[in-house]
C-alpha positions in Angstrom: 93.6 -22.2 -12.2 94.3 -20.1 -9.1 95.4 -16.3 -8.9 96.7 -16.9 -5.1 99.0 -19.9 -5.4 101.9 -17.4 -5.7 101.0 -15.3 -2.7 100.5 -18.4 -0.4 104.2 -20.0 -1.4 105.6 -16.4 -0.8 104.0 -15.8 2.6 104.7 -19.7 3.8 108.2 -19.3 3.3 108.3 -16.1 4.6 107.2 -17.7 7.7 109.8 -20.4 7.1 106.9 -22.9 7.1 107.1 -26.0 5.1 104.3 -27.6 3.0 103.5 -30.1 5.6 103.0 -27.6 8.0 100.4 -25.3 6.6 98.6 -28.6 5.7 98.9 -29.8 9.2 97.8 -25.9 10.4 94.7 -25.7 8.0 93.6 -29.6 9.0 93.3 -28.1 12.8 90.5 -25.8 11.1 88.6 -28.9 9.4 89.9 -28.6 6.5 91.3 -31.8 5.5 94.4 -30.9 3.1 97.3 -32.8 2.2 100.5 -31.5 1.6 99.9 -32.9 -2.2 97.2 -30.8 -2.2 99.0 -27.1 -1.2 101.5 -28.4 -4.0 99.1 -28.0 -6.2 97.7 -24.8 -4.9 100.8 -23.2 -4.9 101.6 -24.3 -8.2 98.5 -22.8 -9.2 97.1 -26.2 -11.0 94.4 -26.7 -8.3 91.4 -24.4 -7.6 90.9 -23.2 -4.4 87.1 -22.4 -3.2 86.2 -19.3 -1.0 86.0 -20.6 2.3 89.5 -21.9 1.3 90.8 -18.8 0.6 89.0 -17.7 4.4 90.9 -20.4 5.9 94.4 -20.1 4.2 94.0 -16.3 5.3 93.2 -17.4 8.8 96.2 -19.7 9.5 98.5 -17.3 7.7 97.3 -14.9 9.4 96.9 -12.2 6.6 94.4 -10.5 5.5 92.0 -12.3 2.0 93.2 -8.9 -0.1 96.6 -9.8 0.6 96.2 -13.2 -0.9 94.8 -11.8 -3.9 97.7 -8.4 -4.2 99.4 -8.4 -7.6 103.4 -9.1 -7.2 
């Protein structure tokens, strides 16, 4: 299980980014997600390593503390 699955849905939509998007966002920095994938993530069924967590910050474009803030 995942801590940041909430904070990544929250910011995405914030952004008024779909799924496909961010998957399509974090491919352009190698990672090779699919929108299946994020699901999961946000869902918080999937794990998600540290240089994910780098790279999810990155293309959201917040900080890694803010992925990781209690709401």
């Amino acid at each position: 299980m995942n801590i940041i699955g909430f904070n990544i849905r929250k910011i995405r939509e914030r952004k008024e980014w779909t799924q496909d998007l961010l998957a399509a966002k974090c491919n352009l920095l190698q990672w090779n997600i699919s929108r299946g994938t994020l699901a999961k993530i946000e869902a918080k069924v999937r794990r998600v390593t540290d240089i994910e967590v780098k790279i999810l910050a990155q293309v959201l474009n917040v900080t890694i503390e803010e992925l990781f803030e209690d709401t």
